[in-house]
N, C-alpha and C positions, 0 to 999 in steps of 0.2 A: 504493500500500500504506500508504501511511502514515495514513491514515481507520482502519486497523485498530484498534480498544482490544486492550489487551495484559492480559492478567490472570492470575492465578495459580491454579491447582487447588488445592483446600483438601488433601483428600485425604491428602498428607503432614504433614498441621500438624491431625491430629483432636486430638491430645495436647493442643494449647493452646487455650482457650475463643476462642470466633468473634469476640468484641470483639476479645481480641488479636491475631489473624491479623488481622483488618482494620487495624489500626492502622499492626501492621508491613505490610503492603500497603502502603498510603498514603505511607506514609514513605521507601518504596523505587521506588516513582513508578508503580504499577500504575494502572490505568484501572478495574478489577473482579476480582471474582471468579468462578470458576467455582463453585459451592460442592457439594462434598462430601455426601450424606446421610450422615455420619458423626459421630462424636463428639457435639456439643451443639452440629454449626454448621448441620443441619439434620434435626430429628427429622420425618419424613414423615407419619408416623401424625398425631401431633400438628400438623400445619401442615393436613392434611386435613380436622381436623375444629375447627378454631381458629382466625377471621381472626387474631383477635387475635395471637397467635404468628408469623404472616407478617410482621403489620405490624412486628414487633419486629426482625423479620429484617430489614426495611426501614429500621428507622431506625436502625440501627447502620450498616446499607452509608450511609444518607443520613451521616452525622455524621460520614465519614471520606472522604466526597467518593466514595466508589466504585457502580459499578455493576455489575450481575447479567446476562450474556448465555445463559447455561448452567447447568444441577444437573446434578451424575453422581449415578450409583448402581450404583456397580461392584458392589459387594457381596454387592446382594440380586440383581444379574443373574445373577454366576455359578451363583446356587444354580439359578435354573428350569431350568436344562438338565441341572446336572452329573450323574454317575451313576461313586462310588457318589457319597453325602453323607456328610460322617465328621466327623470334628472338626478339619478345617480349617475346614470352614463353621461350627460353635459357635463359633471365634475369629474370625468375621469379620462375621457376621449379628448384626442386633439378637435381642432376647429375643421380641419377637411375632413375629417372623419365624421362628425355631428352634423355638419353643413345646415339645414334647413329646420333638422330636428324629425324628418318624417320617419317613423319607426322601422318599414322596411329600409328606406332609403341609409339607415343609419345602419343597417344588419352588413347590406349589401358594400357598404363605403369599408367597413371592419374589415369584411373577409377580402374585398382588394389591397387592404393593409395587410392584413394576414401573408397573402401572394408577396408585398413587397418584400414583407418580413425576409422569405427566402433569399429575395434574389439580394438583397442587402448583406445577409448573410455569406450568401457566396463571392460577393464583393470583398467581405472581410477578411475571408478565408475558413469561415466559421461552418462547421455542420450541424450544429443544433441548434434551432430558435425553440428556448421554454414559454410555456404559457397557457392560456386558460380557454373554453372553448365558449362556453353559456351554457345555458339552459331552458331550454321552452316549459319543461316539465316542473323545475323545481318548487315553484311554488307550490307543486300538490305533494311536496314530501310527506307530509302529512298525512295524506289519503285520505282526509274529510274537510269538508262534505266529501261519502264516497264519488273515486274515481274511476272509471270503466279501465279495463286493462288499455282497449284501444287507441283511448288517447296516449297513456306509456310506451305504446307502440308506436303512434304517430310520432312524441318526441325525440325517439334515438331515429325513426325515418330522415326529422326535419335536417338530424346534427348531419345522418349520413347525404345528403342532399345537397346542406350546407357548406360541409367541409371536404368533399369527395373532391371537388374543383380546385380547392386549395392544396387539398393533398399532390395533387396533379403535377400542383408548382411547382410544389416541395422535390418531388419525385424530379422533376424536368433539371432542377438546379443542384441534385444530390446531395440533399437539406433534409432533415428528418424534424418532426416537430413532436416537444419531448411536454406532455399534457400533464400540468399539475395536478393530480388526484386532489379534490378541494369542494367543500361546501359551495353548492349554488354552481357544479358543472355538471355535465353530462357523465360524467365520472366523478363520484364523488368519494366513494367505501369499493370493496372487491366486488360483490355482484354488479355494481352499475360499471365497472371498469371492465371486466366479463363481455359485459351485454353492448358496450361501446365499440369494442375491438368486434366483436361478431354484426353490429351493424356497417363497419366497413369493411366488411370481408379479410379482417386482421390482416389490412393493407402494411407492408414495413415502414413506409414514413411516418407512419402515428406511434409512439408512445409515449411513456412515462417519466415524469419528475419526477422524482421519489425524495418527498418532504415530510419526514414522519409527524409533525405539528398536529398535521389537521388526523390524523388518522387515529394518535394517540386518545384525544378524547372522543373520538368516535366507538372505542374499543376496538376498533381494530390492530391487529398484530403486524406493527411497521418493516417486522424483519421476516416473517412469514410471505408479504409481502413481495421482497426482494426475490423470495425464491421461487415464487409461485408464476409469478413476471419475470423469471430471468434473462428473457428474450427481449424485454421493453424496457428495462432500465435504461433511458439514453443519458439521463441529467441528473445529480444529486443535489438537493436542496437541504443545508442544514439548517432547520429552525426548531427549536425546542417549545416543549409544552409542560406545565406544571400544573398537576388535579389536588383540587381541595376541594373533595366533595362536603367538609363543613358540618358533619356530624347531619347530613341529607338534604339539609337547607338550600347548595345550589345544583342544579343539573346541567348536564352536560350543553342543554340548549342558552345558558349564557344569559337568561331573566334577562333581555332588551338592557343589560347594564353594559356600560365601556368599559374599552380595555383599560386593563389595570386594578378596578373594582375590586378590591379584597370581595365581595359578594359573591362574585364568579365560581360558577365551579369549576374553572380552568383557565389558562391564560397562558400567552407565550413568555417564553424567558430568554435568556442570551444560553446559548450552545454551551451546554456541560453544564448546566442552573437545571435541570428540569427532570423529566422523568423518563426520558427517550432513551434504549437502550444502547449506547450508541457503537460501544465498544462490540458488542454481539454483529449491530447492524454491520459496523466496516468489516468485521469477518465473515460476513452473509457476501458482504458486495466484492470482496476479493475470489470467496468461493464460487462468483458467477461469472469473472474474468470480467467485472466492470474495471473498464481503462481509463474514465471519461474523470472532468476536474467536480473536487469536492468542494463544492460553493457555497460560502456563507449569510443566508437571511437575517440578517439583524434585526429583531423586532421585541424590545421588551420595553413596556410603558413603566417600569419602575427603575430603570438604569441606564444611564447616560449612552449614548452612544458613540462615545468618543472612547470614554473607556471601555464601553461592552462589545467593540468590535475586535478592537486590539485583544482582549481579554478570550473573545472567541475561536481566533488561527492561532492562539498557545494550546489552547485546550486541543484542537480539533489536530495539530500536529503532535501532540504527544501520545496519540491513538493510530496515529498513522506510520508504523512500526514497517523495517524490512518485512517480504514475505522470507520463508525459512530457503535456504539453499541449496537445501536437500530433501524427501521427502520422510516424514516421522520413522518408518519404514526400513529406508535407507540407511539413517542416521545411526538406528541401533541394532540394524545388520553387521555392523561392523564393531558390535560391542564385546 
């Protein structure tokens, strides 16, 4: 494991211009970036139609020693699927992307961001764009008032409809797009990750981010996970989670309180703060012959993020140990 680069998701640091998230990268001992289509650290539009603009993105990662293994575009992914579209997507999407505001109009403007995603990508040099898909379905997580199967049916149609065309892209630019298993996608826990991959005929360019966060309060097994998808791991997301169920008082569904809310009965923490197995998981993701960079989600409303990033690639490289250079087998064949 220790071949791994270790980098940081920009995504949380849109706030601060991309020279300075790299620097403090650098300074805190990262290997690269994940970067973000957000803020001013990577404008899609413009990188698609602009070498010049990439290279600029280039020589800033050059000039602070880092390198690029990944772009997300959480973003503009959630909008292709969602349903309705309202104005949490106006605060989240760029202004080409929202345009007029008309709800397909905004679906349709996504998934051509989605498309550039790739070919940006391949600009870069990059084969994975991470990120999020939407959901038509999700507001009936629920299943009441009851829901007909068929519409659950119609919703993983609409994703496969949706995103087949994008995959297309992905596919044409040999770009693979790595889908955050996450609350409110079309993949959210293992059966809806199942049932996603069998709506697009377990095409190769689709798989998975594997971000134990969202999965730990879900009760799902983050490292079961790895092995069950050992074909789809394209991207590692490390974000940790901390469960205080509060002697019953809060559940898993997070009582409409904000993060950070001691009420919560969970919440993210800074990488190696939490309850994520993490040490198990990197020996799951070596035993699958994952090659790809272990990237760091910084998201904890109770710790600074100046120190809780820095504080996250010590932890996260002290776990990331040589593989053995001989096999157990081997070693005491010779005893």
């Amino acid at each position: 494991m220790s071949t791994h680069p270790v980098t940081l998701f920009t995504g949380q640091w849109a706030d601060l211009p991309f020279e300075e998230v790299a620097r403090l990268a650098a300074s805190w001992g990262y290997d690269g970036l994940e970067i973000a289509a957000s803020g001013d650290h990577l404008d899609l539009k413009r990188a698609d139609e602009d070498d010049a603009y990439v290279a600029s993105r280039r020589e800033i990662l050059d000039r602070h020693g880092l390198q690029v293994f990944a772009i997300s575009n959480h973003l503009a992914g959630q909008a292709v699927c969602d349903s309705p579209i309202d104005f949490r997507h106006r605060a989240i999407v760029r202004d080409y992307v929202w345009g007029d505001g008309d709800a397909e109009g905004v679906r349709q403007r996504a998934a051509e961001d989605m498309k550039r995603s790739a070919r940006v990508a391949r600009k870069l040099g990059v084969e994975t764009v991470v990120g999020f898909t939407g959901s038509s379905i999700w507001q009936y997580i629920a299943m009441f008032p009851p829901v007909p199967a068929s519409v659950i049916e119609d919703g993983f149609d609409d994703f496969a409809a949706r995103w087949n065309p994008i995959l297309d892209v992905f596919d044409g630019e040999g770009v693979r797009f790595a889908h955050e298993v996450h609350p409110s996608e079309i993949a959210y826990d293992y059966w809806s990750s199942i049932r996603a991959l069998e709506a697009i005929d377990h095409r190769e360019a689709f798989g998975f981010n594997w971000d134990p966060s969202h999965m730990m309060w879900q009760n799902i097994d983050p490292v079961g996970f790895i092995w069950d998808f050992k074909d789809r791991i394209y991207h590692v997301d490390c974000k940790d989670t901390r469960m205080r169920p509060q002697n019953g008082r809060a559940g898993v569904l997070g009582s409409h309180l904000p993060w950070g809310d001691p009420r919560r009965g969970w919440d993210f923490v800074s990488t190696g703060h939490g309850d994520v197995p993490w040490e198990d998981a990197f020996r799951a993701l070596d035993a699958i012959g994952y090659s790809g960079p272990i990237s760091i989600e910084w998201e904890d409303a109770g710790m600074d993020r100046l120190h809780g990033a820095g504080q996250a690639v010590e932890y996260v490289r002290s776990l990331l140990w040589p593989k053995p250079t001989a096999s157990f087998d081997a070693a005491f064949s010779n005893q």
